[in-house]
C-alpha positions in Angstrom: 61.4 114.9 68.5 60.2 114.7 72.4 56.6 116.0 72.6 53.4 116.4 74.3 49.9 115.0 74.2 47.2 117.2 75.4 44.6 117.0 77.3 40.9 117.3 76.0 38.8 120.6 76.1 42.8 122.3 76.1 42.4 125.3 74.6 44.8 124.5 71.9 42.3 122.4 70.5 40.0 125.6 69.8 43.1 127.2 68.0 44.7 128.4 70.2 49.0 128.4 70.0 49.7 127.9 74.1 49.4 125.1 76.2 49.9 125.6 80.0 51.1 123.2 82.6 47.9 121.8 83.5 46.7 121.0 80.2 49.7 118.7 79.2 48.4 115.0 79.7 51.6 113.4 79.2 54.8 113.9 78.0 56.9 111.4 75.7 60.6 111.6 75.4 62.6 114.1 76.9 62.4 117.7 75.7 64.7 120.1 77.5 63.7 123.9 78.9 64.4 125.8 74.9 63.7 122.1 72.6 61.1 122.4 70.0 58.2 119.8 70.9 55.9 118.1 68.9 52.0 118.5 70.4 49.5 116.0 69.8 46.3 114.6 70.5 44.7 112.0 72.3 44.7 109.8 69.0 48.2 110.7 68.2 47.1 113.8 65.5 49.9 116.0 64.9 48.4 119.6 66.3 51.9 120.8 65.6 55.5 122.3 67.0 56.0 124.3 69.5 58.9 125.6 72.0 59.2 124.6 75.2 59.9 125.5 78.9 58.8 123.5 81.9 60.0 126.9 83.9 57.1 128.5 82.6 53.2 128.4 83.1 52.8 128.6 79.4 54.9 125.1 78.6 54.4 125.2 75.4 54.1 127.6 72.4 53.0 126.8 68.9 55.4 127.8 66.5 53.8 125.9 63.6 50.5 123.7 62.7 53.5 121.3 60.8 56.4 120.2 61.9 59.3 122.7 62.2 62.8 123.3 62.7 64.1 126.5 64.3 66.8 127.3 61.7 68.1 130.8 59.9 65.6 130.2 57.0 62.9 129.7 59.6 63.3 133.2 60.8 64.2 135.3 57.5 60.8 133.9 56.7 58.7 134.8 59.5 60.3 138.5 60.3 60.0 139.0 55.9 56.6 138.3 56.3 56.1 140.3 59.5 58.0 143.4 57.5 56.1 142.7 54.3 52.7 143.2 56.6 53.4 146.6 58.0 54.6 148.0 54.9 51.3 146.9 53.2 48.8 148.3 55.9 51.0 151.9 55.5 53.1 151.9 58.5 56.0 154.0 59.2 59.7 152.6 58.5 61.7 154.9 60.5 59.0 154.5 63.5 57.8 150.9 64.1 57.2 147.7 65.6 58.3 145.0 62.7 57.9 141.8 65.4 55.6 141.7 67.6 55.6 138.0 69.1 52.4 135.6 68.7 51.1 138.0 66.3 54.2 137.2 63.8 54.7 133.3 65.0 57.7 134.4 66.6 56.6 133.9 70.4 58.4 136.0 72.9 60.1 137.7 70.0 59.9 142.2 69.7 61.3 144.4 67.1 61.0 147.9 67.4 62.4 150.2 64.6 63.8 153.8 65.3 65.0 154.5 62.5 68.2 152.9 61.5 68.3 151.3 64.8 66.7 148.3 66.1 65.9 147.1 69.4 65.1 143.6 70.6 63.5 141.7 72.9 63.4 137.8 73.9 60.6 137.1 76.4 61.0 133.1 75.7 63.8 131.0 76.4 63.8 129.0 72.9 63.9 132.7 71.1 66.0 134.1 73.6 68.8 131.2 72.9 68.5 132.4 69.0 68.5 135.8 69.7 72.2 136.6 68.0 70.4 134.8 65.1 67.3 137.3 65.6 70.0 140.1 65.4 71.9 139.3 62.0 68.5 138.4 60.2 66.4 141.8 61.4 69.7 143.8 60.4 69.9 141.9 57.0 65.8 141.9 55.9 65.9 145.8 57.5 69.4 146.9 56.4 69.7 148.3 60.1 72.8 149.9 61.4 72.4 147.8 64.7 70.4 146.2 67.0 70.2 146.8 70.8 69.0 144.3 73.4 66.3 145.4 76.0 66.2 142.2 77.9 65.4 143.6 81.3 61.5 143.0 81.1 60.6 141.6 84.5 58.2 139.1 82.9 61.9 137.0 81.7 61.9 135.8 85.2 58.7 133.8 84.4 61.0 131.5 81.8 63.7 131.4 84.6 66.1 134.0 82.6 68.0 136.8 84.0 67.9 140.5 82.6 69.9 141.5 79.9 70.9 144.6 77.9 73.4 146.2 75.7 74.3 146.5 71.9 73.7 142.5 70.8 75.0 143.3 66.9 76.3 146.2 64.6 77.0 149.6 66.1 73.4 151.1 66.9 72.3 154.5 67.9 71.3 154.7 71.3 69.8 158.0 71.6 67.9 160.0 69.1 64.7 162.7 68.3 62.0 161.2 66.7 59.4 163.1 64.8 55.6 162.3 65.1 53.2 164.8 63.0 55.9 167.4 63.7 56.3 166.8 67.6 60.1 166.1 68.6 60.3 163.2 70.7 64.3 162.6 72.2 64.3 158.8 72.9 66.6 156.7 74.9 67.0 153.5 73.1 69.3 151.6 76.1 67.7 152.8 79.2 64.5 154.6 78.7 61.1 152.5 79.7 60.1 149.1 77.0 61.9 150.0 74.1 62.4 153.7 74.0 58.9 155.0 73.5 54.9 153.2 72.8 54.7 152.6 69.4 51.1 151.4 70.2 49.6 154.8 71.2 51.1 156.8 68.2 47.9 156.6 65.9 46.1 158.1 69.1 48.0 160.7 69.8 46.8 162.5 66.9 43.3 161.4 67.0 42.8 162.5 70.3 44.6 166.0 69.6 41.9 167.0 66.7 39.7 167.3 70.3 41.7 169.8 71.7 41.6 172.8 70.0 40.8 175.8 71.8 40.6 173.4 75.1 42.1 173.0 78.7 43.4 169.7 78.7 44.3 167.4 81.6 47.0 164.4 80.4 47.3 162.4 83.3 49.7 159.8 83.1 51.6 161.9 80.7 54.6 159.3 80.3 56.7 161.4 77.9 54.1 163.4 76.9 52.3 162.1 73.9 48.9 163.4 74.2 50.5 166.4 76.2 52.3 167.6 73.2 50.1 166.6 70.5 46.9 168.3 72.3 49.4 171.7 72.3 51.0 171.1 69.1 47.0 171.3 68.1 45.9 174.2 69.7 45.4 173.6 72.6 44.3 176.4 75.1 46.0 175.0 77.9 47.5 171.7 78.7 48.5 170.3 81.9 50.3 166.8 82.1 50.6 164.8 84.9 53.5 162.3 85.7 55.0 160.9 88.7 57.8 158.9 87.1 61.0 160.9 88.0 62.7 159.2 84.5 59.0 159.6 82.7 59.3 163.3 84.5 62.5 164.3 83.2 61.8 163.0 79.6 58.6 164.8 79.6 60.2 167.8 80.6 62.8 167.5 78.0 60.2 167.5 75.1 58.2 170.0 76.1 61.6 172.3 76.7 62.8 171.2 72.8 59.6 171.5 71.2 58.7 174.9 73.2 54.9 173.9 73.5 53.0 175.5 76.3 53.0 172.2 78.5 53.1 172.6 82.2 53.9 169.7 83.9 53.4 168.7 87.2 55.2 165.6 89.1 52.7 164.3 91.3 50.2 161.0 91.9 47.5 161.1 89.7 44.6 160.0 92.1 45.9 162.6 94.5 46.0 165.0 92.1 42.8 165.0 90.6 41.3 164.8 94.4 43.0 168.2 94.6 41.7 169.6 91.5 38.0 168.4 92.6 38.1 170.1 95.9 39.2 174.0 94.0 36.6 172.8 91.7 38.9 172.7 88.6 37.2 172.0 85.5 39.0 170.8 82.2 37.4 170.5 79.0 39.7 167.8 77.6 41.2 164.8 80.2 43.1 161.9 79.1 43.9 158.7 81.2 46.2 156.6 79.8 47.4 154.5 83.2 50.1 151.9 83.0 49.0 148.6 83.1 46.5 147.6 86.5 47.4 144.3 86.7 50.1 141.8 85.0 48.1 138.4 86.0 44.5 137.4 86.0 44.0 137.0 89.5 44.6 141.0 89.7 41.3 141.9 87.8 39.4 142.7 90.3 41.5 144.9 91.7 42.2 146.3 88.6 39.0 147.1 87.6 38.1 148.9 91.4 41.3 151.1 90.2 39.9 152.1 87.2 36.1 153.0 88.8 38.1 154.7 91.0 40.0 156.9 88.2 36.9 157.8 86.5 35.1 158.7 89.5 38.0 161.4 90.1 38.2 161.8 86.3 34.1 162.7 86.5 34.7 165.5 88.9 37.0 167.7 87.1 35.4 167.7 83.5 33.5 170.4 82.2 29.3 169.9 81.9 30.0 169.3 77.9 34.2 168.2 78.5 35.3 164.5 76.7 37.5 162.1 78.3 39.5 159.8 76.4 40.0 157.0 78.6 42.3 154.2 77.9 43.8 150.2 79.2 46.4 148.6 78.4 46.0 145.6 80.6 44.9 142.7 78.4 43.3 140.8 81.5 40.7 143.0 81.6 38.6 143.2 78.4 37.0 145.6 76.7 33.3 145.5 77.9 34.8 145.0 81.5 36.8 148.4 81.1 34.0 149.8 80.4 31.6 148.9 83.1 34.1 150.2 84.9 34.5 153.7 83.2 30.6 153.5 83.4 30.2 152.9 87.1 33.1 155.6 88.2 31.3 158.1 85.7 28.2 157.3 87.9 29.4 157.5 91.0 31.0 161.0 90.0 27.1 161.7 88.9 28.0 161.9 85.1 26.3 161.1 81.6 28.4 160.0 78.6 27.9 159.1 75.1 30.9 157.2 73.3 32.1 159.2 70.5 34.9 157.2 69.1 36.4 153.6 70.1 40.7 153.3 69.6 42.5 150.3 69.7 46.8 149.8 69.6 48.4 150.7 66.2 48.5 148.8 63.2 51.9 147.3 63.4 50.8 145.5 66.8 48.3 142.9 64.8 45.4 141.0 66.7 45.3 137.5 66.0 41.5 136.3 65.8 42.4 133.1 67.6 44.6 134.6 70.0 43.0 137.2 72.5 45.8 138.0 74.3 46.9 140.0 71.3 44.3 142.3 71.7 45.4 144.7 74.6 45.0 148.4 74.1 41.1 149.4 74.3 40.2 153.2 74.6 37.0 155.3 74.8 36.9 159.0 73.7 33.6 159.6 75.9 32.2 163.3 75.8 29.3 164.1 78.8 26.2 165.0 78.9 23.9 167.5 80.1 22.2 166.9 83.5 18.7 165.4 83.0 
């Protein structure tokens, strides 16, 4: 097997399971863009097998700390074990994510499960040239009906592979209503955003809804309308959800019109917006922020970070003396005290108090690996302000 030595002080070395171009000290033999790899040390230790790509930043991923062959028992083993997980920390079978990537030692590998449906995505060449193998194994652990490929991620173009999407094996259902705590959700498996729906906000939704009782609630960045519906579903006084998606609009529409829950929605920017509200001096008692993700690369940060201040600051305005704001980022480049800096310093400028009443993270069937940050994304704040002092 070709392979790699790596450089000292890689992180690799400190457990980590990637190796980027500039940590690669030399290469022996010669691997081609999908090969498995062997990755060693400077004194020829075995550190392990990983795929490969020199397309990518990330040239190599450890698959294994032994040497491994990427074979059908190879991944009946690895997606068992990622299914036996989630059905031992409670998770939903009809409602899921069964693969999620590093965190299953499948890199580049997702699994979402809507009921007896499946959809898949291959973010890594190696996986992405197994990917009919994926297909039959997920439909054989899972006993699916089908499996449908979402391969039209724009971060594929970073492994030098094209989009990709359609029904990859079985005969799959592309569009159907999901239920979560008795909210209808109509999903588009084949074109709707990811993989139909986040699977990593569901847990939220209802934590965030036993807020809203009796309250006007703002859902900015409404998507489909998770923390819309859920806050009315709840008892919410008033909800107002704000989206400027035209296929997030329409789909947020949609739910609202089949699961006849006072929602108004309104298609419009969010900063705008809520510059708007300020200036009538509108007042919520409830406001969520759930942006899309800032920034998809580390040297958009900063940026990223003046973009949230700048959210809270207009977030500040509008909320009642006593109103709570769950605030929420998805971008894993920005960690969790940094988000919160930020939410701190737009909160000041907006001359606002809060105390943190409750810290959320992404659902249990998207597992953080200790040794692997990156698989810690989704941090959020329920923050509730206080009286002027």
């Amino acid at each position: 097997m070709a392979g790699l030595i790596i450089r000292p002080r890689s992180r690799i070395l400190h457990g980590h399971d990637w190796v980027f171009a500039t940590e690669v000290q030399k290469t022996f033999g010669q691997p081609q863009d999908g090969d498995l790899v062997s990755l060693k040390d400077g004194r020829d230790k075995l550190l392990g097998t990983a795929i490969y790509n020199s397309k990518s930043q990330i040239v190599a991923r450890r698959i294994s700390r032994h040497r491994q062959v990427l074979d059908r028992d190879f991944f009946v083993r690895r997606i068992q074990q990622a299914v036996e997980f989630r059905d031992r920390m409670g998770c939903r079978r009809d409602l899921r994510r069964v693969v999620w990537s590093e965190s299953d030692g499948l890199p580049g590998v997702i699994a979402d499960q809507y009921g007896n449906t499946l959809v898949l995505q291959t973010l890594t060449l190696a996986m992405d040239q197994q990917k009919s193998v994926i297909a039959e194994v997920l439909i054989e652990v899972l006993g699916a009906d089908g499996v449908i490929e979402r391969n039209d991620a724009p971060v594929r173009a970073l492994e030098g592979m094209a989009p990709s999407s359609g029904v990859l094996a079985g005969a799959p259902t592309s569009m159907l209503v999901v239920d979560i705590d008795d909210v209808k959700f109509e999903i588009d498996l084949a074109q709707g955003q990811k993989t139909g729906f986040y699977l990593d906000q569901v847990d939220n939704y209802r934590a965030v809804a036993a807020h809203a009782r009796g309250k006007r609630v703002l859902d900015c960045f409404s998507n489909q309308g998770g923390f819309a519906l859920a806050c009315a579903k709840a008892g919410a006084a008033e909800v107002v959800a704000i989206e400027s998606g035209a296929e997030c609009c329409d789909r947020l529409e949609h739910n609202v019109k089949i699961n006849a829950l006072p929602v108004r929605c309104e298609r419009a920017d969010v900063f705008g917006y809520l510059k708007a509200l300020s200036r009538a001096e509108e007042k919520f008692d409830l406001v969520i922020l759930d942006p899309p993700s800032f920034t998809k690369a580390k040297g958009g940060v900063h940026d990223a970070l003046r973009g949230y201040r700048e959210l809270h600051v207009r977030a500040g305005e509008v909320l009642a003396p006593d109103g709570l704001l769950a605030t929420f980022s998805c971008s894993h480049h920005v960690g969790a005290s940094a988000f919160l800096e930020s939410a701190a310093a737009g909160l000041m400028d907006a001359r606002r108090s809060a105390r943190v009443l409750e810290e959320y993270r992404q659902a249990a069937d998207h597992p953080v690996v200790l040794h692997l940050p990156e698989t810690s994304y989704l941090k959020g704040l329920l923050l509730e302000m206080m009286p002027a002092r």
